[in-house]
C-alpha angles and dihedrals in degrees: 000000000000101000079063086075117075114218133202138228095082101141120188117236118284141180113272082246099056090045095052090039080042086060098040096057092044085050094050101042085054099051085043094044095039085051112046102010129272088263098052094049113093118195093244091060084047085058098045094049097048091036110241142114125282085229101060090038084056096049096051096045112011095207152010087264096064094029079066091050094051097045086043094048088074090063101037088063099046086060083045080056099052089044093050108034111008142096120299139288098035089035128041125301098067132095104274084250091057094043085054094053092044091044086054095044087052090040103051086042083057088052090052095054103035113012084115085058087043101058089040086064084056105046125135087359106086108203096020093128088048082068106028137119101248099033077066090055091058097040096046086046089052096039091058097047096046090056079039084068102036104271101143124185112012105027082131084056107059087028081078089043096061092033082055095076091050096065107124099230078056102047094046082051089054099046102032105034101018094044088216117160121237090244085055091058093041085051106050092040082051091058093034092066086040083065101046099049087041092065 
């Protein structure tokens, strides 16, 4: 079932130059990110800091959206990876439930270490992760293992309905404003997907 899920990180061909300038400017967004937050870190400080010219960074990203998209899709395929090829449950191996648990603990663990990235990514294109690749990866993950465990239908349905809860602007809201623990979170989407594959 797994050749069913697309993965990213296919880059097109490019010059030994753009490559090496292409690493110095990621590397240098992520130590700056990762530093002072995704919102407080302007593209010319992301020049500055890899060396090159705001030109060529502009060129090559265009923004600090995308910027954001470029520096998060590393670790967005190293979760692909764990879902496709690694160990269960997250990987395969395990009952579907216990694939679905696993997805949202990893899941929720990304938000916590990258949801400011996250909602950088997004920044200024409401409903960009509802259409995007790797949203697609998630939702056809979910999807399959929800008809996995029985769900017919309208298993893409409810895929969107426990994706839902691991949108980045919700999680900040349950962790700042709300308070709530990680092991709440892991809890309740825990019982959330016991629901859904109990109806």
């Amino acid at each position: 079932m797994t050749t069913d899920l697309p993965v990213l990180g296919s880059e097109p061909h490019e010059r030994s130059d753009a490559a090496r300038n292409r690493r110095k400017v990621l590397e240098a967004a992520s130590r700056l990110f990762e530093c002072h937050g995704a919102a407080n870190v302007s593209m010319e400080a992301v020049a500055a800091e890899a060396g090159v010219g705001k030109g060529t960074l502009f060129r090559r990203f265009g923004d600090r959206a995308s910027l954001a998209r470029s520096v998060l899709e590393a670790h967005e395929i190293a979760l692909q990876e764990g879902i496709i090829r690694g160990p269960a449950p997250l990987g395969p191996g395990a009952e579907p439930c216990e694939r679905l648990y696993a997805f949202g603990r990893a899941y929720l663990g990304f938000l916590e270490r990258h949801s400011d990235l996250i909602l950088a990514a997004e920044f200024g294109s409401p409903g960009l992760r509802l259409v995007s690749p790797v949203y697609a990866v998630y939702r056809t993950h979910v999807t399959l293992l929800l008809q996995q465990a029985g769900i017919d239908g309208h298993a893409d349905y409810l895929a969107d309905v426990l994706l839902a809860p691991l949108s980045a602007s919700t999680f900040r809201y349950h962790r700042d404003v709300r308070g709530l623990s990680m092991e709440r979170l892991e809890a309740d989407y825990q019982d959330l997907c016991r629901r859904v594959l109990d109806s």
